[in-house]
N, C-alpha and C positions, 0 to 999 in steps of 0.2 A: 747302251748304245755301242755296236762296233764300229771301226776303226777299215779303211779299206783301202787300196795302193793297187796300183799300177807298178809293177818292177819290168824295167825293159834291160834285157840281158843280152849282151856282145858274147861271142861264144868263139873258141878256135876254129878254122876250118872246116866245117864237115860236121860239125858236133852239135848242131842247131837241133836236129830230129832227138839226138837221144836226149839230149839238156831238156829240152821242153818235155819227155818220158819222164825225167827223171824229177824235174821238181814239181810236176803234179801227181805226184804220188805224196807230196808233203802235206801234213794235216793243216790247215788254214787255206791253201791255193785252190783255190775255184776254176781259173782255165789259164791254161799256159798253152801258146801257139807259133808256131814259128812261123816267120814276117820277113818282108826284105826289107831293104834301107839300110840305116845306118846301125841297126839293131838287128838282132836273130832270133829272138825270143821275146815274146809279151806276156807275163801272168799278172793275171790279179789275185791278192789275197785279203785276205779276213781275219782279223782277232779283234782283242776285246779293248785293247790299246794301242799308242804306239810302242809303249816300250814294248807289250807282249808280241807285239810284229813285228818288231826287232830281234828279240830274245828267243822268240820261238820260228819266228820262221824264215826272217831273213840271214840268222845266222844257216840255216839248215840250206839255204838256197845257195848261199858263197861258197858251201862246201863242197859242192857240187862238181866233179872234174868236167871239163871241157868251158866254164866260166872265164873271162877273163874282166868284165867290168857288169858291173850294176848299178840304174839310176832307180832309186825310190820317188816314185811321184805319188804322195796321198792324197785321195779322193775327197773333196770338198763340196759341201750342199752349199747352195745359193738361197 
């Protein structure tokens, strides 16, 4: 069973277009798109945990220059 999240990312200035290039090229993220509101960016990702969503992919997403915050909301069945 995978593990699946919502990361909604605030980004500097202007940097909404490349941040959203840049972390869907990360292996786990499925669509990353830039939004308006209070956020700049929305992707969803995929692994096989959370720690491995953590470990593998939301560290690779923080690295990211143009980042300035990140909220993890994981995906829950009803």
């Amino acid at each position: 069973m995978s593990v699946q999240a919502y990361i909604l990312i605030q980004t500097e200035v202007g940097k909404a277009s490349s941040v959203a290039k840049a972390v869907s090229a990360i292996a786990g993220v499925t669509i990353a798109e830039g939004v308006t509101g209070p956020y700049d960016v929305i992707m969803r990702a995929e692994s096989a945990s959370m720690e491995d969503l953590g470990r593998t992919v939301l560290a690779k997403v923080q690295a990211v220059a143009g980042i300035t915050r990140t909220l993890t909301c994981p995906v829950t069945t009803f």
